[in-house]
N, C-alpha and C positions, 0 to 999 in steps of 0.2 A: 504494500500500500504506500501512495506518495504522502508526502507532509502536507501537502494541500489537503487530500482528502481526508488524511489524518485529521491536521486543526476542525478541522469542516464538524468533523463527528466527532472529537472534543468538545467545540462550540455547544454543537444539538446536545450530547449528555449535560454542559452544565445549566444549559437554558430548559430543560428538562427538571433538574434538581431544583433550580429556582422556581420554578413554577410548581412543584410541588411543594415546596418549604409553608408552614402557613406564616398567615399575614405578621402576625407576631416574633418573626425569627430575624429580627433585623440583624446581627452579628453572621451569622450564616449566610443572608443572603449578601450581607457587603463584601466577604471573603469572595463568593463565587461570581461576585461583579467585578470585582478584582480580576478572575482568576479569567472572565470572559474578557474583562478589558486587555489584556495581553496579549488572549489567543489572538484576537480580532487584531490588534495590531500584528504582530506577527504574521496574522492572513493577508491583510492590506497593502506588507510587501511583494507579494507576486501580483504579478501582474494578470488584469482582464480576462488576458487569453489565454490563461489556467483554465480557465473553464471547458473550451474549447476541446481541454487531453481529456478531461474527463468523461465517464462512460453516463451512457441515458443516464441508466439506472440511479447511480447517484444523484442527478444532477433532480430527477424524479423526487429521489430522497430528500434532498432540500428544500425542493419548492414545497411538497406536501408540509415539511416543518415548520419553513416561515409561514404558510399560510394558518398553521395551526397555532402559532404564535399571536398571527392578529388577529384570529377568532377569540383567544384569550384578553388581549387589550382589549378589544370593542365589548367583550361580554362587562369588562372593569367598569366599564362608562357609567356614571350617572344617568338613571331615567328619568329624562325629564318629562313625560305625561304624567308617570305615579308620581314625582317630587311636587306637580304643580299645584295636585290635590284636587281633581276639578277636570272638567270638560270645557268646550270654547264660553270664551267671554269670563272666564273667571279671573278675579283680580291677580293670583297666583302664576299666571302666565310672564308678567314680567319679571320674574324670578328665574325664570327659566334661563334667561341672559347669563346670571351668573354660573349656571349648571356647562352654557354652552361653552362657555370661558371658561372653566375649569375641565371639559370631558378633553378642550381644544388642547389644554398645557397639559392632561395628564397621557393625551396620545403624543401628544411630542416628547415629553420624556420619556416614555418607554420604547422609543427607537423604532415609532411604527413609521415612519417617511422613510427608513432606512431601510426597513424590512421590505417596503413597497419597491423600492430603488432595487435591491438585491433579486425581489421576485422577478423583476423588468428585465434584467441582465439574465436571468436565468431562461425566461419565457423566449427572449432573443438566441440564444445559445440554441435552445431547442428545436426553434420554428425553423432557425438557419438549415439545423438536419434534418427536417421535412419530418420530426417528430410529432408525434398528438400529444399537448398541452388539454391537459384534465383539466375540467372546469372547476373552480373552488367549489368546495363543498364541505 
């Protein structure tokens, strides 16, 4: 196995543990963001067209995980129908603002632009080799 594909599935296992950790396990999860903040640098020295050696199958493996990734952030969101309390014309509506402003900063800190950015490169990779790109699900 290359080190690319290695860090790759490094990466998926600790973002796996972290997503399992519960919400209360702040010292665990800071180690293991640590420990993804390095792979990922370390992965971001090779270049693009790493991806290119690698096989479907992998490249498969990925994309199914990031996608499973922002299934997890969107499900973190705030609801904003249930928070508003009410159906149209309720006063509680303009509250929602703050909800939207807060689902806004807590999907940009969880690195879902990036996940999306990662998915694009991979989706591109794919289509180039006349590959079937699964639809999310």
């Amino acid at each position: 196995m290359d080190e690319v594909t290695s860090l790759i599935r490094e990466l998926a296992e600790v973002n796996k543990l972290m997503w399992a950790l519960p919400d209360d396990a702040f010292a665990e999860k800071y180690e293991l963001q640590m420990k993804r903040d390095a792979l990922r640098k370390r992965a971001e020295e090779y270049a693009v067209d790493a991806d290119k050696e690698r096989t479907t199958v992998d490249l498969l493996a990925e994309l199914s995980g990031l996608r499973m990734q922002l299934r997890q952030i969107e499900g973190q969101k705030i609801d904003l129908v249930s928070q508003s309390g009410g159906g149209p014309g309720e006063s509680g509506n303009m509250m929602n603002l703050g909800g939207a402003s807060l689902n806004a900063r807590m999907t940009e800190a969880s690195g879902a632009g990036r996940l999306q950015a990662r998915i694009g490169v991979i989706k591109g990779v794919l289509t180039d080799r006349g590959a079937e790109v699964p639809a999310p699900g």
